[in-house]
C-alpha positions in Angstrom: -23.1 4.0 -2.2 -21.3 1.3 -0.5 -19.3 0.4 -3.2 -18.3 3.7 -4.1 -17.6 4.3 0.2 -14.9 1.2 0.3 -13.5 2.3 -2.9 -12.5 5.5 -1.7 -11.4 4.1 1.7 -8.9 1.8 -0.1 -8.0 4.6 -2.2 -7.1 6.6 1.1 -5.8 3.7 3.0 -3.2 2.6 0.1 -2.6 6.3 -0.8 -1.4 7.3 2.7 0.4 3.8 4.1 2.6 4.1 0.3 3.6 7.9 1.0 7.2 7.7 2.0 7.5 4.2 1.2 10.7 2.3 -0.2 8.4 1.6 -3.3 8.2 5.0 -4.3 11.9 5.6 -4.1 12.1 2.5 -6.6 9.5 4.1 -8.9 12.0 7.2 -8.8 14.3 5.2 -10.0 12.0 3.9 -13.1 11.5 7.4 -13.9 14.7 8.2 -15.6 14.1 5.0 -18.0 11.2 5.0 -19.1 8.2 7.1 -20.4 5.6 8.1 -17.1 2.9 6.0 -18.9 5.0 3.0 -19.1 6.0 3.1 -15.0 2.1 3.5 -14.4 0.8 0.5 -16.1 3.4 -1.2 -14.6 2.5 -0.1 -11.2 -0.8 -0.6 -11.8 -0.5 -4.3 -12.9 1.9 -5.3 -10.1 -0.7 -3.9 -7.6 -3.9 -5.8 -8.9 -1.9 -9.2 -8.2 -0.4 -8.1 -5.1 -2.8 -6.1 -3.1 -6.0 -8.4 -5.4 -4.4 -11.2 -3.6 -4.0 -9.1 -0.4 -7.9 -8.2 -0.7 -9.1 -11.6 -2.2 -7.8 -13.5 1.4 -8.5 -10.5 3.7 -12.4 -10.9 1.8 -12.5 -14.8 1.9 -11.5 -13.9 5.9 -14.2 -11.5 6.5 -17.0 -13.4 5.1 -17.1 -15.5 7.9 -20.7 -15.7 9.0 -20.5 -16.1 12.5 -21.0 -12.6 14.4 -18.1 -13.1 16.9 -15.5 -13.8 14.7 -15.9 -11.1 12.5 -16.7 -8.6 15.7 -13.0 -9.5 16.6 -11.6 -9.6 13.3 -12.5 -5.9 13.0 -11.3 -5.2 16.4 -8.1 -7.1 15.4 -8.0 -5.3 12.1 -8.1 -1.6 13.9 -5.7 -2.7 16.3 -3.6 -3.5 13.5 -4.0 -0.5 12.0 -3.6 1.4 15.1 0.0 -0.6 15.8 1.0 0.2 12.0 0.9 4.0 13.1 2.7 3.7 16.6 5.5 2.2 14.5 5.8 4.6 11.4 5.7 7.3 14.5 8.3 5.7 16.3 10.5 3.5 14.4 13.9 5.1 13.4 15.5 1.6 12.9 15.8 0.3 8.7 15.2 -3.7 8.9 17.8 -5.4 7.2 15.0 -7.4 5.1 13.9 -3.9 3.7 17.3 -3.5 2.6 17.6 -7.0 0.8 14.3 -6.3 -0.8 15.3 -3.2 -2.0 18.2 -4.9 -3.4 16.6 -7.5 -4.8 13.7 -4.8 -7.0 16.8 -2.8 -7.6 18.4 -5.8 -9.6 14.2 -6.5 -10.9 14.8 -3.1 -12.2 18.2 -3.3 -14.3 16.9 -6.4 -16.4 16.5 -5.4 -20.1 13.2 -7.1 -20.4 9.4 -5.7 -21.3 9.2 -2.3 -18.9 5.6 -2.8 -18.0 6.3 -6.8 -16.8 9.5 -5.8 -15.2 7.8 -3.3 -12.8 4.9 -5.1 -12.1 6.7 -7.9 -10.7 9.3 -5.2 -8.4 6.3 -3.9 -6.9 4.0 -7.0 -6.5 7.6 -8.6 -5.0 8.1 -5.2 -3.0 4.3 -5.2 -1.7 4.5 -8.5 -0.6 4.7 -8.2 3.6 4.4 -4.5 3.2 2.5 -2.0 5.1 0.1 -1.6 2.4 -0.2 -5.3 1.2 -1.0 -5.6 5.2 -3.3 -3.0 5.0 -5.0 -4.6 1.8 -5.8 -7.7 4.0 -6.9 -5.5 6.7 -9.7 -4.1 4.3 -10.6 -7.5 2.4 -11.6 -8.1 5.8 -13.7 -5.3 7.1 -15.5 -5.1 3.6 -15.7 -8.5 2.1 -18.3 -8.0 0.1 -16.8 -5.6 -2.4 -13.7 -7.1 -3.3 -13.7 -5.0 -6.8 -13.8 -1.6 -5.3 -11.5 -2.4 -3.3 -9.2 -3.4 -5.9 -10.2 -0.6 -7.9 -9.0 1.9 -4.9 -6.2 0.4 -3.8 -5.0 0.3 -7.7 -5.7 4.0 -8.1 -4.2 4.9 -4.4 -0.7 3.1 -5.3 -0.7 4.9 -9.0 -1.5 8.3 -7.8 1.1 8.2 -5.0 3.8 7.0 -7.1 2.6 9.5 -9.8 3.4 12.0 -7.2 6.3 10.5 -6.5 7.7 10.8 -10.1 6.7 14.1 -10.6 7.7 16.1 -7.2 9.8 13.3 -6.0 13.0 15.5 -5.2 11.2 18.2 -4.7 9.4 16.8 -1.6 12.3 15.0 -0.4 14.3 18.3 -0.4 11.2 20.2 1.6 9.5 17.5 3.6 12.0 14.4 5.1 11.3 11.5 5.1 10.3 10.9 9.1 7.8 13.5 8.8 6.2 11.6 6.1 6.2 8.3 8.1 4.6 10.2 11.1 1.8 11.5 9.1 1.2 8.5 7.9 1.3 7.3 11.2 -0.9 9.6 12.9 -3.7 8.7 10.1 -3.5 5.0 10.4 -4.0 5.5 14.3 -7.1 7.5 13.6 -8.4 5.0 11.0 -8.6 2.5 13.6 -9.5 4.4 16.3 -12.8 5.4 13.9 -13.0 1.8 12.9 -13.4 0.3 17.0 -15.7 3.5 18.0 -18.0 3.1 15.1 
């Protein structure tokens, strides 16, 4: 039952932190090029060694046996969470490192190469840093023993978002803008870690 519990959370976690995200708007971009099957292997193998990694440290982290440390990792790791949503709720600013990065899986993208490779590596290289790759290390370390479920949810969360994003990509960005999506995402990291320090 546990497995199946922090599968679904990572699922949820990766689902809601990539709504909105600058990785979606690349996978947009895929969309014209290549077949939807093709754009979801890809995203699928970029995330096992991005948010794998992510999970694999986060896990290594959490396994630490002494009681204290890993009572205030998980405090740290809601707090984290927590922060993550006061900032998608009130951050209007684009970093100038989002911009180069964007730049950089734009050119990724535009390489005549294997599909599948080429969009692996733009998202494991656009993960890396990201709010979900953070959020990845966040639950390595609150559920450190199931590293594969994890992995398993936070594969399916990134595929299915970006599957939405392909298919009702400019219809959502013509109805719902992109703030509101940041907020929402905001308001349900900030209740993930207020659940995770009450219980």
């Amino acid at each position: 039952m546990e497995n199946i519990y922090s599968m679904l959370i990572a699922f949820f976690m990766i689902f809601v932190s990539e709504l909105g995200d600058k990785t979606q708007i690349l996978v947009m971009s895929f969309s014209g090029k290549q077949k939807i099957v093709t754009i979801l292997l890809g995203i699928a193998l970029g995330t096992f060694f991005s948010h794998g990694l992510a999970i694999l440290f986060g896990s290594y982290i959490g396994a630490i046996k002494n009681e204290n440390v890993k009572l205030i990792l998980d405090f740290a790791t809601n707090i984290i969470f927590i922060i993550f949503g006061l900032i998608f709720l009130f951050n209007k600013e684009k970093e100038e490192s989002d911009e180069n990065k964007t730049g950089l899986l734009s050119k990724l993208a535009n390489i005549k190469l294997n599909y599948i490779l080429i969009i692996a590596i733009s998202i494991a290289v656009g993960e890396l840093g990201d709010k979900t790759f953070l959020a990845a290390i966040g639950l390595g370390i609150q559920y450190a023993k199931y590293k594969i479920p994890l992995v398993i949810g936070a594969i399916m969360g990134m595929v299915i978002s970006d599957l939405l994003a392909i298919i009702l990509g400019k219809i959502i960005s013509k109805k719902i803008p992109e703030e509101l999506m940041k907020k929402i995402s905001g308001i349900l990291f900030i209740i993930f870690g207020i659940i995770g320090i009450l219980f």
